[in-house]
N, C-alpha and C positions, 0 to 999 in steps of 0.2 A: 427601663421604659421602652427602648425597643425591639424586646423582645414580644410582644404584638404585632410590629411590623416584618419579623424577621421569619413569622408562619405562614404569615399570605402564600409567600411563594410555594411553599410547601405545600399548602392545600388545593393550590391551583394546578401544579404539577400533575396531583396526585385524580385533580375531575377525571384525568386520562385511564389512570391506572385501573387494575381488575382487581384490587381491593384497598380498603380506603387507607389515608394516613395512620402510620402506625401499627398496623395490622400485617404490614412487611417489616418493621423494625429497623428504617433506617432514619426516622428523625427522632432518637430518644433522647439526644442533645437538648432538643429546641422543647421535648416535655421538661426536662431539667429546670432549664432557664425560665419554665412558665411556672416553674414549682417555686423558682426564687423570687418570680416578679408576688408572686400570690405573699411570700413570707414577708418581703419588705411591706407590701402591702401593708398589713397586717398589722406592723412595725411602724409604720409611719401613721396608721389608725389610732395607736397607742399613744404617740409620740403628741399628736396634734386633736385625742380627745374627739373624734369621728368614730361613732361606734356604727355609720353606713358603711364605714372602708372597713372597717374590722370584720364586721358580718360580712361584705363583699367578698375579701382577703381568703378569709375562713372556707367561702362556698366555694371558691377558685381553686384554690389549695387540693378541695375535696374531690372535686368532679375531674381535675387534670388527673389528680395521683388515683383515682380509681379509674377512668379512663386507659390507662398508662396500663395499670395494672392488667386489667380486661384483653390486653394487646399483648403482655407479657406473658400470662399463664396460659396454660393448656385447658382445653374444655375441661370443664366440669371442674375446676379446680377450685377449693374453696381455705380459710385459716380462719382462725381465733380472732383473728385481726380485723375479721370483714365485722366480726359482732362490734368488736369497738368502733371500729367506722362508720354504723352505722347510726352511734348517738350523736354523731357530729350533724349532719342531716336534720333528724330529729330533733336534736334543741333548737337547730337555730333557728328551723321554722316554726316550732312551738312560741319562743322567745319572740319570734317578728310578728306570727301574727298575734299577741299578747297586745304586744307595742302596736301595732295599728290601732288594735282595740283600741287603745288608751288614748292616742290621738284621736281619734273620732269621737270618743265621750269629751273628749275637753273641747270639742270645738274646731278644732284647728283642721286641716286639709292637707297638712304638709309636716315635717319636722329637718328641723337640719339642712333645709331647701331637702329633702328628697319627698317627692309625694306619694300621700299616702297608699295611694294605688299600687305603687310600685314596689311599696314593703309588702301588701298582701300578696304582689305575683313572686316575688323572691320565696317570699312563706311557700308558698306554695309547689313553686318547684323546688326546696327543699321535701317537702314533706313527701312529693312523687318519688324525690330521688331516694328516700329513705322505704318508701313500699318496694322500687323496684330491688335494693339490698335484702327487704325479707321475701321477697321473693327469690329470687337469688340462692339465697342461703337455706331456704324449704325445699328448694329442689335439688339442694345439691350442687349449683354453678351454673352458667351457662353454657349454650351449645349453637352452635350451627348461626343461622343468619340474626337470632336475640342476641348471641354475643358480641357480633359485628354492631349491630344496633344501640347493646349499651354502650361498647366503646362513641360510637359517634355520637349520641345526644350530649355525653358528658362533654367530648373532646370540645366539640364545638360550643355547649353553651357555655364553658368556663374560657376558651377565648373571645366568647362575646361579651363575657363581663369583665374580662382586661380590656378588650376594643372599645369598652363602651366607657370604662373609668379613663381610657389613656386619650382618646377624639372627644369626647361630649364632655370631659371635665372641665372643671372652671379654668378660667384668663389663658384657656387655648393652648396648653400643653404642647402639642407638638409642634408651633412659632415656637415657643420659650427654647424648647429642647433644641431646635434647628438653629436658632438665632445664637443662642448659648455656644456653639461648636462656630459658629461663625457663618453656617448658609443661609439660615431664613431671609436675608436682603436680598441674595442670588437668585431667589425662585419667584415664581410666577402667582399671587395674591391670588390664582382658582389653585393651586395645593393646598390653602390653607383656608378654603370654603368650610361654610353648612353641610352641602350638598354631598362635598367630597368624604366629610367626616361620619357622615349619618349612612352613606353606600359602606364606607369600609367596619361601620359597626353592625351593621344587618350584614354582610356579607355570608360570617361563619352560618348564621340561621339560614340563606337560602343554601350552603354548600352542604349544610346539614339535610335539609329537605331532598336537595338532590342526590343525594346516598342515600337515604333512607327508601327512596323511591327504584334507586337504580340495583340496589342489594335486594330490597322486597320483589321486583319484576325479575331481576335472575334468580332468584331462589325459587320462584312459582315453576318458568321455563325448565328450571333443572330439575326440578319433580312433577314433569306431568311426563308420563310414556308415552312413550311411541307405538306407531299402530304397529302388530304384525307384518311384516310382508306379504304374511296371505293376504293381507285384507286389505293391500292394496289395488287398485285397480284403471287400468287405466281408461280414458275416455272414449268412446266410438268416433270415429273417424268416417 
């Protein structure tokens, strides 16, 4: 469960750096750890009959270890493996938005407390992440600032949906977990806000926005030329 908390730093470091998390390769630790929070996940889905954590677990799983991947190989690198990877995506946003449907013909608004709105954008950014795989794989891999790109949507939206099962889950999760080890009396009742929980689950999406932005504006900078010398000139005096 704190392996959520134990990224932040990482990706905050990293606002600095001249290329984004992972893409240097020295937090493949903390990819690990988010690979096994996604399995328990998954695990405990099973365990307690929540097929929202199982489909969660499943898309965490998917978007870390292909994230991971994307930071690990070499452009244009592509395996056999990426085709099976890519029905993981694909079912389950088939599957979810199946299951909205079905919720909305019966009536209902919600299922499992999770609403229905929010099974169709899961749908949904599965079934993106499953275009940008065949794309991917029709081209051969990717390259240049697109591969920086896939690595960051994935990285960050798969630790937005651990930040968002581990703060916005029910009877407040990280008291339990604080209180449990013996600190939650020690600390100060704003740690354990709304406010504070809903900043650190949108966090990953504006840190994603701000790569996405700051990799797109150097890569335009690094491919536009330079004038000649000749064609410089200077002004009258």
């Amino acid at each position: 469960m704190l392996e959520p908390l134990a990224y932040y730093p990482a990706l905050l470091q990293c606002s600095s750096a001249k290329v984004p998390p992972a893409m240097s390769r020295p937090e493949g630790c903390l990819f690990g750890s988010m690979l096994i929070m996604a399995v328990g996940a998954v695990y405990l889905g099973i365990e307690k009959n929540q097929p929202s954590n199982i489909g969660g677990g499943i898309t965490t799983f998917y978007l870390i270890g292909t994230g991971w991947l994307t930071a690990r190989r070499r452009e244009g690198e592509t395996s056999r493996m990426d085709w099976v990877a890519l029905l993981i995506p694909l079912t389950l946003g088939l599957l979810t938005w199946v299951n909205g449907i079905e919720v909305l013909r019966s009536g209902a608004t919600s299922q499992n407390g999770v609403p229905v709105g929010m099974s169709f954008f899961m749908g949904s950014i599965s079934l993106l992440a499953a275009v940008g795989d065949v794309r991917m794989l029709l081209r051969g891999g990717v390259f240049g600032a697109k591969r920086i790109a896939r690595h960051l949507w994935r990285m960050c939206f798969g630790l937005f949906i651990a930040a968002g099962s581990f703060f916005m889950g029910p009877s407040n999760r990280p008291l339990r977990l604080l209180s449990a080890v013996g600190l939650g009396q020690h600390l100060p009742a704003a740690v354990f806000s709304t406010g504070l929980y809903l900043f650190l689950t949108i966090l990953p999406l504006v840190l994603l926005i701000f790569w996405l932005v700051r990799v797109h504006f150097a890569n335009a900078f690094k491919g536009k030329p330079m004038p000649p010398s000749g064609d410089v000139y200077s002004l009258p005096t």
